[in-house]
N, C-alpha and C positions, 0 to 999 in steps of 0.2 A: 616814771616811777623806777627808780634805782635800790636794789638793794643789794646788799653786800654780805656776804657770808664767813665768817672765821672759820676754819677750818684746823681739828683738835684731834689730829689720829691718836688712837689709842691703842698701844703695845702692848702691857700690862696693867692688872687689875691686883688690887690686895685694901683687903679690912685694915681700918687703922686710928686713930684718936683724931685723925681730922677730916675733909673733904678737901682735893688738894690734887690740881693735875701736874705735873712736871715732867717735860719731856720724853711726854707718851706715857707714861706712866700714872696712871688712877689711881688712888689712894681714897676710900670711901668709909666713912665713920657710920656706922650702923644708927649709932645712939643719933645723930644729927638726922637722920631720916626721919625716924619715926618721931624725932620731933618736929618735924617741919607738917606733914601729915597731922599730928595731934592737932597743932596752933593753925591749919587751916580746914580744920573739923573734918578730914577724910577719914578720920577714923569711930566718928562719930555711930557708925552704925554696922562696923567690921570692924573684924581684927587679924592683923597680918600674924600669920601661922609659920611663913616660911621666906627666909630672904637671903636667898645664894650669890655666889659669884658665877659666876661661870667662863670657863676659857675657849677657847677651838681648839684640836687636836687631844682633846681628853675622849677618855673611854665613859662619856657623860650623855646621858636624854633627858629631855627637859616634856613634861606631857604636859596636856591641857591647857598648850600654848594659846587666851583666851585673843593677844593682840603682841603686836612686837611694836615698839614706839620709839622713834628719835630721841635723842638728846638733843633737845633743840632750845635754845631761848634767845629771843629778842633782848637787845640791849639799848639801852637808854631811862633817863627818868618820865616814867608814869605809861608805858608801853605797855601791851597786855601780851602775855602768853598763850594761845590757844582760847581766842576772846568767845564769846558765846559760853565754852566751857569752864575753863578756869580762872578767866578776868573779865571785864567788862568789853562788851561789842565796840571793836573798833579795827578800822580796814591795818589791813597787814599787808607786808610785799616792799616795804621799803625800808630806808635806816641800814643798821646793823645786828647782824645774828653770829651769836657763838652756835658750833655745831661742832660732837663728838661724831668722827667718821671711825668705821668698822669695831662699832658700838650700839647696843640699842635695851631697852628695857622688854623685859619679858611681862608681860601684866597674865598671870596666870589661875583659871579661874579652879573655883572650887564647885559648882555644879557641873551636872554630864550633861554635854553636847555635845552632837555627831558632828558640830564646826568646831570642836578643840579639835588644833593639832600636836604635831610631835615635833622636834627639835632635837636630833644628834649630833652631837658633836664632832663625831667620827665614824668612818666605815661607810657602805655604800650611802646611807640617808645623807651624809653630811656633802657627800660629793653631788647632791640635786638640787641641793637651796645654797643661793647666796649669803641666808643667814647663818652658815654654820662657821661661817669664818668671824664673825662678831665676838665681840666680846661681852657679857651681858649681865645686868644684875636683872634676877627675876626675882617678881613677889608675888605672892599667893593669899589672899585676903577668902576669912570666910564671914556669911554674914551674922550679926549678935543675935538679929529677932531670927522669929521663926514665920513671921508673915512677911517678911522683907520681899517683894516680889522680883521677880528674874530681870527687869528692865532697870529699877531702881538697884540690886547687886552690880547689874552692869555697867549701869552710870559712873558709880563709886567705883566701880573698879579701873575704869578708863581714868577716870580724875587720879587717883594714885600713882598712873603708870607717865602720864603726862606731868605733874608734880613734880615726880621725880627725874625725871628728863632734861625739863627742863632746869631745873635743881642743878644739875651735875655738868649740863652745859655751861649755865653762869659761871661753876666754880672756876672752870676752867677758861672764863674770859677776863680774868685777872691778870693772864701770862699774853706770851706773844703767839699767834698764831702759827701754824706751821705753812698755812695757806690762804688766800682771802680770796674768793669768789666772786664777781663781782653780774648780775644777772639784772640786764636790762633792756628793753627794746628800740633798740636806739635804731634811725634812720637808715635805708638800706642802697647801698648804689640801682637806678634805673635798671628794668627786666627782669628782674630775680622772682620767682613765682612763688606768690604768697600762699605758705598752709597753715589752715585753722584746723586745731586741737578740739575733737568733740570726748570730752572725756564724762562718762557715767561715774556719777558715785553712789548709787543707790539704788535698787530695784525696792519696788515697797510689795512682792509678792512676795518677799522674806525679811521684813521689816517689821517694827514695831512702835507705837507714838513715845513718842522723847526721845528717839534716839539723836545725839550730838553728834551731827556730821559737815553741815556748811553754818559757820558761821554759832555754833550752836543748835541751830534748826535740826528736826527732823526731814525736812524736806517737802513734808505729806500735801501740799499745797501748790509744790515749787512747779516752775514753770522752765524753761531752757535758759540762760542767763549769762552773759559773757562776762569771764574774767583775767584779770591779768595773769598770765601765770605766775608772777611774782610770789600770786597770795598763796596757791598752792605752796610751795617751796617755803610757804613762811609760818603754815599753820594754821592756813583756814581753813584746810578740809583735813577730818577726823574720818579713818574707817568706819563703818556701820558693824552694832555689835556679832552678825554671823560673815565669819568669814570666807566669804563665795571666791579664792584666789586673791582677794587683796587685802592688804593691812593698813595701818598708819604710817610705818617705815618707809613701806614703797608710795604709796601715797605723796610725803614730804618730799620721798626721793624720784618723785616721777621720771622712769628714765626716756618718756616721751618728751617730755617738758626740756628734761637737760638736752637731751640727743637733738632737739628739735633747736634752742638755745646754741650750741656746739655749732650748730652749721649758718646759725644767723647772721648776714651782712656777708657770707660768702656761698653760700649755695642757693641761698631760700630765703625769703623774708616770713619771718613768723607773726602769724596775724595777730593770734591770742585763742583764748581755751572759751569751748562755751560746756560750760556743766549742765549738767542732765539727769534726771534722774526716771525712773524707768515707774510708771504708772500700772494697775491693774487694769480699770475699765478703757473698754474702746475706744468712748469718746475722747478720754484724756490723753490717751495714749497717740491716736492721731492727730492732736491738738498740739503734742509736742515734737511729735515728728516733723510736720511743719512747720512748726517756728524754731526748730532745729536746723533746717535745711532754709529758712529764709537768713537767721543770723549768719551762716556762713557764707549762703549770696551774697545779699545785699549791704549786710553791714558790715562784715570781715572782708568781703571781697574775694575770697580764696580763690586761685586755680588748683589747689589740692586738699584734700583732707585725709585726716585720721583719726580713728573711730578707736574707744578700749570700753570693754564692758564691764560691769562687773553679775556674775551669775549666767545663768542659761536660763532656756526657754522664750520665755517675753522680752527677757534684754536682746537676745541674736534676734527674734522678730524686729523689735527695734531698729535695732544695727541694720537690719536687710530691707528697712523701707527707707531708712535716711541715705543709705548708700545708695538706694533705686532712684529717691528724690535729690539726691547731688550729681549724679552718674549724669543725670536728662538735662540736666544744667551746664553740663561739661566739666563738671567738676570731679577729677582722676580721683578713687575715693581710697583708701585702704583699711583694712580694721584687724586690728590683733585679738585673737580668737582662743579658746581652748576648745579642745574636742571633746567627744563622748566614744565610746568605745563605736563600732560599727564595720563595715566591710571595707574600709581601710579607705573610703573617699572622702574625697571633706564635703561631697554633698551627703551622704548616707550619715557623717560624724555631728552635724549640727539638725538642731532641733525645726530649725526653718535655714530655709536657701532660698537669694536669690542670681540670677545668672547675671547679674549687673555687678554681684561680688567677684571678681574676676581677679583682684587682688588680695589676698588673704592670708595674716600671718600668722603660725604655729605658737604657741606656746605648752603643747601637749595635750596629752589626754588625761583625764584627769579622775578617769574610773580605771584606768590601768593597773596594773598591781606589781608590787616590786616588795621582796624582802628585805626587811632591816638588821644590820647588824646587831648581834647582843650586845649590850653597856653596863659597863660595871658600878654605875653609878645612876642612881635614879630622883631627879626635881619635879619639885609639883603635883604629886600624890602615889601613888602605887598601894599596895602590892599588886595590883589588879591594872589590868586597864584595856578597854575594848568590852564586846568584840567590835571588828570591822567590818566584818562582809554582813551582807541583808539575811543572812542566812540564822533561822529563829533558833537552832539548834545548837549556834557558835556557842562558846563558853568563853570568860576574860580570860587573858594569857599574865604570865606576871611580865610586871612593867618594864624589869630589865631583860629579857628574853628577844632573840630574833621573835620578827614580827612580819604578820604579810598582810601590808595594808595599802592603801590606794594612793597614788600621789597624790591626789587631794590632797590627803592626812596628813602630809608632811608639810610644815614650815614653810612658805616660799618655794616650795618646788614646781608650784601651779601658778605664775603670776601671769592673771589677766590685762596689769599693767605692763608686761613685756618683761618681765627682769629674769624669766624662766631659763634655767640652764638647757632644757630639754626643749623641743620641737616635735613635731609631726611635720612628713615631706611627703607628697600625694607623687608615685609615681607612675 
Protein backbone atom coordinates (compact mmCIF):
# COMPACT_ATOMS: atom_id res chain seq x y z
CA UNK A 1 0.00 0.00 0.00
CA UNK A 2 1.56 3.27 -1.36
CA UNK A 3 0.26 6.49 -0.83
CA UNK A 4 1.20 9.80 -1.84
CA UNK A 5 0.65 13.03 -0.48
CA UNK A 6 0.64 16.62 -2.36
CA UNK A 7 1.72 19.02 -0.30
CA UNK A 8 0.00 22.86 -0.41
CA UNK A 9 1.66 25.36 2.06
CA UNK A 10 -0.28 27.95 2.70
CA UNK A 11 1.17 31.68 3.25
CA UNK A 12 -1.76 33.68 2.83
CA UNK A 13 -5.59 33.72 3.31
CA UNK A 14 -8.13 36.43 1.73
CA UNK A 15 -12.15 36.18 0.88
CA UNK A 16 -12.84 36.49 -2.80
CA UNK A 17 -15.36 35.66 -5.80
CA UNK A 18 -13.61 32.29 -6.16
CA UNK A 19 -11.81 29.27 -4.33
CA UNK A 20 -8.53 29.27 -5.91
CA UNK A 21 -4.85 28.39 -4.40
CA UNK A 22 -1.94 30.09 -5.98
CA UNK A 23 1.36 30.02 -4.84
CA UNK A 24 0.73 29.83 -1.19
CA UNK A 25 -1.75 31.97 -1.30
CA UNK A 26 -5.72 30.98 -0.41
CA UNK A 27 -8.20 32.82 -1.88
CA UNK A 28 -11.77 31.45 -0.54
CA UNK A 29 -15.31 32.46 -1.77
CA UNK A 30 -17.61 32.60 1.09
CA UNK A 31 -20.82 32.10 -1.21
CA UNK A 32 -19.06 28.68 -2.73
CA UNK A 33 -19.01 27.35 0.88
CA UNK A 34 -22.10 27.62 2.05
CA UNK A 35 -23.16 26.30 -1.06
CA UNK A 36 -21.44 23.35 -1.16
CA UNK A 37 -22.83 22.57 2.73
CA UNK A 38 -26.49 23.45 1.47
CA UNK A 39 -26.28 20.76 -1.84
CA UNK A 40 -24.76 18.11 0.58
CA UNK A 41 -27.64 18.75 3.30
CA UNK A 42 -25.18 19.96 6.12
CA UNK A 43 -27.06 22.60 6.58
CA UNK A 44 -30.23 20.83 6.81
CA UNK A 45 -30.58 21.10 10.57
CA UNK A 46 -28.11 24.36 11.58
CA UNK A 47 -27.08 27.33 10.40
CA UNK A 48 -23.69 28.65 10.21
CA UNK A 49 -23.72 32.12 12.38
CA UNK A 50 -20.07 32.79 12.00
CA UNK A 51 -17.26 32.15 9.19
CA UNK A 52 -13.71 34.02 9.73
CA UNK A 53 -10.50 33.91 8.36
CA UNK A 54 -7.97 33.84 10.60
CA UNK A 55 -4.11 34.61 10.44
CA UNK A 56 -1.03 33.91 13.08
CA UNK A 57 0.53 36.73 14.58
CA UNK A 58 -2.72 38.74 14.87
CA UNK A 59 -3.87 40.18 18.32
CA UNK A 60 -6.84 37.28 17.69
CA UNK A 61 -8.63 34.23 19.99
CA UNK A 62 -10.57 31.95 18.60
CA UNK A 63 -12.96 30.09 21.69
CA UNK A 64 -15.00 27.05 21.75
CA UNK A 65 -12.52 25.55 19.67
CA UNK A 66 -15.12 22.28 19.29
CA UNK A 67 -12.10 20.29 16.67
CA UNK A 68 -9.37 21.64 14.46
CA UNK A 69 -9.45 19.54 10.97
CA UNK A 70 -7.04 19.00 8.06
CA UNK A 71 -7.55 20.09 4.63
CA UNK A 72 -7.15 17.01 3.41
CA UNK A 73 -8.80 15.29 0.14
CA UNK A 74 -8.25 12.10 -1.67
CA UNK A 75 -7.85 12.35 -5.37
CA UNK A 76 -9.07 10.25 -8.02
CA UNK A 77 -12.54 9.28 -9.65
CA UNK A 78 -15.12 7.76 -7.30
CA UNK A 79 -12.59 7.84 -3.95
CA UNK A 80 -14.30 8.62 -0.71
CA UNK A 81 -13.33 11.53 1.68
CA UNK A 82 -13.46 10.62 5.28
CA UNK A 83 -15.69 7.31 4.28
CA UNK A 84 -17.95 6.15 7.08
CA UNK A 85 -18.60 9.86 7.55
CA UNK A 86 -18.71 11.85 4.59
CA UNK A 87 -18.65 9.17 1.68
CA UNK A 88 -19.17 5.74 1.45
CA UNK A 89 -16.92 2.89 3.47
CA UNK A 90 -14.09 2.18 1.60
CA UNK A 91 -10.28 1.47 2.83
CA UNK A 92 -8.11 4.50 2.56
CA UNK A 93 -4.16 4.88 2.73
CA UNK A 94 -3.31 4.70 -0.94
CA UNK A 95 -3.56 6.64 -4.30
CA UNK A 96 -3.18 10.36 -4.21
CA UNK A 97 -3.97 13.11 -1.63
CA UNK A 98 -3.90 16.87 -1.80
CA UNK A 99 -3.17 18.38 1.69
CA UNK A 100 -3.05 22.09 2.77
CA UNK A 101 0.10 22.23 5.24
CA UNK A 102 0.26 25.07 8.15
CA UNK A 103 -3.61 25.20 7.62
CA UNK A 104 -6.49 23.68 9.13
CA UNK A 105 -10.27 24.38 9.86
CA UNK A 106 -11.72 25.45 13.02
CA UNK A 107 -15.13 23.56 13.56
CA UNK A 108 -16.42 25.72 16.40
CA UNK A 109 -19.17 24.91 18.54
CA UNK A 110 -22.09 26.76 19.86
CA UNK A 111 -22.84 24.72 23.06
CA UNK A 112 -20.83 24.91 26.58
CA UNK A 113 -18.26 22.40 27.20
CA UNK A 114 -15.55 22.26 29.52
CA UNK A 115 -13.81 20.29 26.30
CA UNK A 116 -14.02 23.65 24.19
CA UNK A 117 -10.92 25.07 23.88
CA UNK A 118 -9.20 28.45 23.13
CA UNK A 119 -6.92 29.27 20.19
CA UNK A 120 -4.46 32.58 20.25
CA UNK A 121 -3.08 33.66 17.94
CA UNK A 122 -0.53 35.68 19.75
CA UNK A 123 1.15 36.26 23.12
CA UNK A 124 2.14 33.67 25.58
CA UNK A 125 -1.03 31.02 24.40
CA UNK A 126 0.05 31.12 20.85
CA UNK A 127 3.73 30.29 21.88
CA UNK A 128 2.31 26.55 23.54
CA UNK A 129 0.35 25.08 20.52
CA UNK A 130 1.54 24.24 17.30
CA UNK A 131 -1.86 25.36 16.01
CA UNK A 132 -1.27 29.04 16.49
CA UNK A 133 1.00 29.10 13.64
CA UNK A 134 -1.95 27.89 11.16
CA UNK A 135 -3.75 29.56 9.07
CA UNK A 136 -7.50 28.94 9.48
CA UNK A 137 -10.95 29.32 8.32
CA UNK A 138 -13.35 28.80 11.34
CA UNK A 139 -17.09 28.18 11.48
CA UNK A 140 -19.61 28.18 14.03
CA UNK A 141 -22.84 26.38 13.23
CA UNK A 142 -25.86 26.67 15.72
CA UNK A 143 -28.52 24.10 15.79
CA UNK A 144 -32.44 25.32 13.94
CA UNK A 145 -34.45 22.68 16.39
CA UNK A 146 -34.57 22.93 19.82
CA UNK A 147 -34.66 19.21 20.47
CA UNK A 148 -31.60 18.57 18.27
CA UNK A 149 -29.57 16.54 20.85
CA UNK A 150 -25.78 17.32 21.70
CA UNK A 151 -24.47 14.01 19.65
CA UNK A 152 -26.60 14.66 16.66
CA UNK A 153 -25.19 19.00 16.84
CA UNK A 154 -21.96 17.31 16.95
CA UNK A 155 -22.15 15.05 14.17
CA UNK A 156 -23.16 17.92 11.86
CA UNK A 157 -20.77 19.77 13.22
CA UNK A 158 -17.83 17.45 12.34
CA UNK A 159 -19.30 16.80 8.77
CA UNK A 160 -19.07 20.63 8.03
CA UNK A 161 -15.53 21.07 9.22
CA UNK A 162 -14.51 17.86 7.23
CA UNK A 163 -16.68 19.19 3.99
CA UNK A 164 -14.87 21.94 4.02
CA UNK A 165 -11.40 20.62 4.40
CA UNK A 166 -11.68 18.63 2.21
CA UNK A 167 -13.31 21.35 -0.11
CA UNK A 168 -10.26 23.53 -0.11
CA UNK A 169 -7.80 20.74 -0.38
CA UNK A 170 -9.21 19.62 -3.81
CA UNK A 171 -9.17 23.32 -4.95
CA UNK A 172 -5.88 23.36 -4.44
CA UNK A 173 -4.92 20.08 -6.41
CA UNK A 174 -5.56 21.62 -9.60
CA UNK A 175 -2.02 23.54 -9.39
CA UNK A 176 1.36 21.87 -8.95
CA UNK A 177 2.30 20.79 -5.61
CA UNK A 178 4.95 22.53 -3.60
CA UNK A 179 5.94 18.86 -2.29
CA UNK A 180 4.72 15.19 -2.73
CA UNK A 181 5.16 12.83 0.09
CA UNK A 182 5.38 9.59 -0.66
CA UNK A 183 4.35 6.99 2.62
CA UNK A 184 4.85 3.42 2.27
CA UNK A 185 6.27 0.32 4.02
CA UNK A 186 8.31 -0.97 1.72
CA UNK A 187 11.01 -3.78 2.67
CA UNK A 188 13.74 -3.17 5.32
CA UNK A 189 17.60 -4.31 5.09
CA UNK A 190 18.27 -7.43 7.56
CA UNK A 191 18.48 -6.68 11.75
CA UNK A 192 16.65 -3.45 11.86
CA UNK A 193 14.25 -3.78 15.02
CA UNK A 194 10.81 -3.73 14.22
CA UNK A 195 8.36 -1.30 16.25
CA UNK A 196 4.68 -1.56 16.39
CA UNK A 197 2.49 1.56 17.02
CA UNK A 198 -0.30 0.77 19.63
CA UNK A 199 -2.22 3.88 19.24
CA UNK A 200 -5.83 4.68 21.33
CA UNK A 201 -8.44 6.57 19.64
CA UNK A 202 -11.06 6.42 22.04
CA UNK A 203 -11.83 5.90 25.75
CA UNK A 204 -15.70 5.08 26.00
CA UNK A 205 -15.67 6.51 29.70
CA UNK A 206 -16.07 9.76 27.94
CA UNK A 207 -17.85 8.84 24.91
CA UNK A 208 -21.08 8.67 23.54
CA UNK A 209 -23.16 6.11 20.78
CA UNK A 210 -22.62 7.51 17.16
CA UNK A 211 -19.78 8.97 17.51
CA UNK A 212 -17.63 8.92 13.95
CA UNK A 213 -14.17 7.84 14.68
CA UNK A 214 -12.67 4.61 12.78
CA UNK A 215 -14.12 4.17 9.86
CA UNK A 216 -17.40 5.88 10.66
CA UNK A 217 -17.91 3.60 13.83
CA UNK A 218 -18.22 4.52 17.07
CA UNK A 219 -15.96 2.04 18.29
CA UNK A 220 -18.48 0.61 21.23
CA UNK A 221 -17.92 -2.83 20.16
CA UNK A 222 -14.39 -2.73 18.77
CA UNK A 223 -11.81 -5.01 19.56
CA UNK A 224 -7.78 -4.18 19.09
CA UNK A 225 -7.25 -4.14 15.26
CA UNK A 226 -4.20 -3.81 13.12
CA UNK A 227 -3.79 -1.10 10.64
CA UNK A 228 -1.72 0.23 8.07
CA UNK A 229 -0.66 3.54 9.09
CA UNK A 230 -1.36 4.71 5.62
CA UNK A 231 -4.99 4.80 6.56
CA UNK A 232 -4.56 7.04 9.54
CA UNK A 233 -2.66 9.71 7.51
CA UNK A 234 -5.40 9.34 4.97
CA UNK A 235 -8.67 9.82 7.01
CA UNK A 236 -9.73 6.82 8.61
CA UNK A 237 -9.52 7.93 12.03
CA UNK A 238 -11.81 11.15 13.08
CA UNK A 239 -11.19 12.54 16.81
CA UNK A 240 -13.98 11.66 19.26
CA UNK A 241 -16.40 14.48 19.95
CA UNK A 242 -14.62 15.52 23.63
CA UNK A 243 -11.41 16.54 23.36
CA UNK A 244 -9.12 14.62 25.89
CA UNK A 245 -5.63 16.34 24.28
CA UNK A 246 -6.25 15.07 20.85
CA UNK A 247 -7.98 16.35 17.65
CA UNK A 248 -8.51 15.42 14.06
CA UNK A 249 -5.48 17.54 12.79
CA UNK A 250 -3.01 15.69 15.00
CA UNK A 251 -4.65 12.64 14.45
CA UNK A 252 -4.18 13.00 10.19
CA UNK A 253 -0.88 14.35 11.25
CA UNK A 254 0.17 11.61 13.57
CA UNK A 255 3.68 12.71 14.43
CA UNK A 256 4.31 8.99 15.76
CA UNK A 257 3.33 7.66 12.56
CA UNK A 258 5.56 10.26 10.34
CA UNK A 259 8.61 10.22 12.95
CA UNK A 260 8.22 6.60 13.09
CA UNK A 261 7.90 6.67 8.80
CA UNK A 262 11.25 9.25 8.90
CA UNK A 263 13.39 6.47 10.35
CA UNK A 264 11.90 3.54 8.21
CA UNK A 265 14.53 1.30 6.14
CA UNK A 266 17.31 3.12 8.11
CA UNK A 267 17.04 2.87 11.79
CA UNK A 268 13.90 0.65 12.55
CA UNK A 269 11.53 -1.26 10.54
CA UNK A 270 7.88 -0.22 11.20
CA UNK A 271 5.70 -2.99 11.73
CA UNK A 272 2.22 -1.21 11.57
CA UNK A 273 -0.36 0.53 14.14
CA UNK A 274 -2.82 -1.55 16.11
CA UNK A 275 -5.92 0.80 17.19
CA UNK A 276 -7.45 0.50 20.41
CA UNK A 277 -9.93 1.71 21.99
CA UNK A 278 -10.27 2.01 25.82
CA UNK A 279 -13.33 -0.07 27.47
CA UNK A 280 -15.20 0.60 30.74
CA UNK A 281 -15.98 -2.93 32.35
CA UNK A 282 -13.15 -5.24 33.37
CA UNK A 283 -13.86 -8.04 31.56
CA UNK A 284 -13.52 -6.04 28.34
CA UNK A 285 -11.04 -4.19 29.22
CA UNK A 286 -8.73 -7.27 29.88
CA UNK A 287 -9.92 -8.94 26.89
CA UNK A 288 -8.14 -6.09 24.92
CA UNK A 289 -5.34 -5.72 26.78
CA UNK A 290 -4.45 -9.14 25.61
CA UNK A 291 -5.10 -9.05 22.35
CA UNK A 292 -3.16 -5.88 22.42
CA UNK A 293 -0.13 -7.39 23.57
CA UNK A 294 -0.55 -10.70 21.42
CA UNK A 295 -0.92 -8.49 17.99
CA UNK A 296 2.22 -7.00 18.84
CA UNK A 297 3.89 -10.47 19.62
CA UNK A 298 2.90 -12.48 17.45
CA UNK A 299 1.51 -11.06 14.49
CA UNK A 300 3.58 -7.56 14.28
CA UNK A 301 6.46 -9.24 15.65
CA UNK A 302 7.89 -6.07 17.31
CA UNK A 303 11.13 -5.95 19.47
CA UNK A 304 9.72 -2.33 20.32
CA UNK A 305 6.70 -0.60 21.08
CA UNK A 306 4.91 2.66 21.52
CA UNK A 307 1.94 3.40 23.37
CA UNK A 308 -0.30 7.20 22.98
CA UNK A 309 -3.44 7.55 24.77
CA UNK A 310 -6.04 9.55 24.60
CA UNK A 311 -7.61 10.78 28.25
CA UNK A 312 -6.58 9.53 31.77
CA UNK A 313 -7.63 7.29 34.40
CA UNK A 314 -8.68 3.95 32.56
CA UNK A 315 -6.59 4.66 29.37
CA UNK A 316 -2.99 5.02 31.79
CA UNK A 317 -4.48 1.80 33.58
CA UNK A 318 -4.51 0.45 30.07
CA UNK A 319 -1.34 1.77 28.95
CA UNK A 320 0.37 0.21 32.39
CA UNK A 321 -0.91 -3.31 31.75
CA UNK A 322 -0.07 -3.56 27.98
CA UNK A 323 3.38 -2.24 28.75
CA UNK A 324 3.65 -4.87 31.89
CA UNK A 325 2.31 -7.60 29.18
CA UNK A 326 5.06 -6.42 26.36
CA UNK A 327 7.81 -5.51 28.96
CA UNK A 328 7.47 -9.96 30.04
CA UNK A 329 7.76 -10.58 26.49
CA UNK A 330 10.97 -8.58 25.96
CA UNK A 331 9.38 -6.25 24.19
CA UNK A 332 11.30 -2.48 25.24
CA UNK A 333 7.84 -0.72 25.50
CA UNK A 334 7.52 3.34 25.70
CA UNK A 335 4.35 5.45 25.96
CA UNK A 336 3.81 9.09 25.61
CA UNK A 337 1.96 10.46 28.58
CA UNK A 338 0.40 13.70 29.97
CA UNK A 339 0.53 14.34 33.61
CA UNK A 340 -1.81 15.50 36.52
CA UNK A 341 -0.59 18.03 38.80
CA UNK A 342 1.11 16.09 42.01
CA UNK A 343 4.52 16.05 43.95
CA UNK A 344 6.31 16.53 40.83
CA UNK A 345 7.07 12.43 40.09
CA UNK A 346 5.73 10.87 37.35
CA UNK A 347 4.59 8.00 39.69
CA UNK A 348 2.55 10.53 42.10
CA UNK A 349 1.40 12.55 38.32
CA UNK A 350 -0.48 9.52 36.75
CA UNK A 351 -3.64 8.03 37.90
CA UNK A 352 -2.08 4.35 37.80
CA UNK A 353 1.75 3.17 37.64
CA UNK A 354 3.52 0.49 36.74
CA UNK A 355 7.36 -0.10 37.38
CA UNK A 356 7.75 -2.00 34.07
CA UNK A 357 6.89 1.80 32.55
CA UNK A 358 10.47 2.57 32.90
CA UNK A 359 10.30 4.53 29.88
CA UNK A 360 7.88 7.46 29.79
CA UNK A 361 7.39 10.53 27.68
CA UNK A 362 6.24 14.07 28.73
CA UNK A 363 3.90 15.82 27.10
CA UNK A 364 2.83 18.06 30.06
CA UNK A 365 0.61 18.59 32.77
CA UNK A 366 -2.36 19.36 31.83
CA UNK A 367 -4.21 20.92 34.97
CA UNK A 368 -1.28 23.24 35.21
CA UNK A 369 -2.28 26.81 34.82
CA UNK A 370 -0.72 29.52 32.87
CA UNK A 371 -2.08 33.03 31.93
CA UNK A 372 -3.24 34.24 28.60
CA UNK A 373 -2.46 37.18 26.89
CA UNK A 374 -5.41 39.78 26.24
CA UNK A 375 -6.69 39.82 22.24
CA UNK A 376 -8.14 42.45 20.58
CA UNK A 377 -10.16 40.49 18.65
CA UNK A 378 -12.67 37.82 19.54
CA UNK A 379 -14.21 34.25 17.13
CA UNK A 380 -16.58 31.99 18.04
CA UNK A 381 -18.73 33.62 20.78
CA UNK A 382 -18.01 35.99 23.58
CA UNK A 383 -18.66 38.45 25.55
CA UNK A 384 -18.33 35.96 28.27
CA UNK A 385 -16.47 32.93 28.36
CA UNK A 386 -15.41 30.51 31.17
CA UNK A 387 -15.05 30.26 34.12
CA UNK A 388 -12.12 27.75 34.29
CA UNK A 389 -11.12 26.60 37.54
CA UNK A 390 -13.58 24.08 39.64
CA UNK A 391 -14.10 26.83 41.81
CA UNK A 392 -18.31 27.38 42.10
CA UNK A 393 -17.85 30.98 42.95
CA UNK A 394 -15.70 31.75 39.60
CA UNK A 395 -17.76 34.22 37.50
CA UNK A 396 -17.19 34.41 33.29
CA UNK A 397 -14.39 36.75 32.36
CA UNK A 398 -14.88 38.69 28.92
CA UNK A 399 -13.68 36.75 26.01
CA UNK A 400 -11.07 39.19 25.04
CA UNK A 401 -9.36 39.73 28.43
CA UNK A 402 -6.03 37.93 29.88
CA UNK A 403 -7.29 34.69 31.07
CA UNK A 404 -5.84 31.90 33.71
CA UNK A 405 -6.80 28.78 32.56
CA UNK A 406 -5.19 25.31 32.35
CA UNK A 407 -3.28 24.08 29.46
CA UNK A 408 -5.65 21.77 28.88
CA UNK A 409 -7.91 24.73 27.68
CA UNK A 410 -5.69 25.62 25.07
CA UNK A 411 -5.69 24.42 21.53
CA UNK A 412 -2.86 21.75 20.96
CA UNK A 413 -0.90 22.61 23.85
CA UNK A 414 -1.64 19.26 25.62
CA UNK A 415 -1.19 16.68 22.80
CA UNK A 416 -1.41 13.18 23.82
CA UNK A 417 -0.34 12.23 20.43
CA UNK A 418 3.19 13.86 21.06
CA UNK A 419 3.00 17.05 19.06
CA UNK A 420 3.19 19.17 22.65
CA UNK A 421 5.48 22.08 22.66
CA UNK A 422 5.84 21.48 26.55
CA UNK A 423 7.10 18.46 28.64
CA UNK A 424 7.52 17.45 32.12
CA UNK A 425 11.25 16.24 33.26
CA UNK A 426 11.28 14.05 36.60
CA UNK A 427 14.51 15.05 38.24
Amino acid sequence: MQLKINEYPVSSVEWGKATEYKNGHLTVCRENVLSLLESAGDLKDVDIVEMELVSPHTQSRVVNVFDVIPAHSRLGEGVSNYPGVLDIVQTVGHGSSAALSGFSVLAISSLPSRHNKILDKSGVGAELTPHASHFHLALRAVPKRSDMSKGEYYRRLKRIGLRVGSYLANAAASTEPANTVAYALDCCPPGLPRVAYVCMLASHQSSEKGEAILYGDDLSGMLPTILHPNEVLDGAVVSPDFNLGVDTYTFQNNPVIKGLYHRHGKELDFAGVVAYAVHVTRERRERSVQMAVNLVTNILRADLALITKVGGGIPESDVMQIIEGLEQRGICTCAIIWSHLGDGTIRDLLTAYSPAADALVSVGINDAWVTLSEQAKVIGGGPLIGPFSDDPSDRPQPANSALRVRFRDISGAISQLGASRVAMVEI
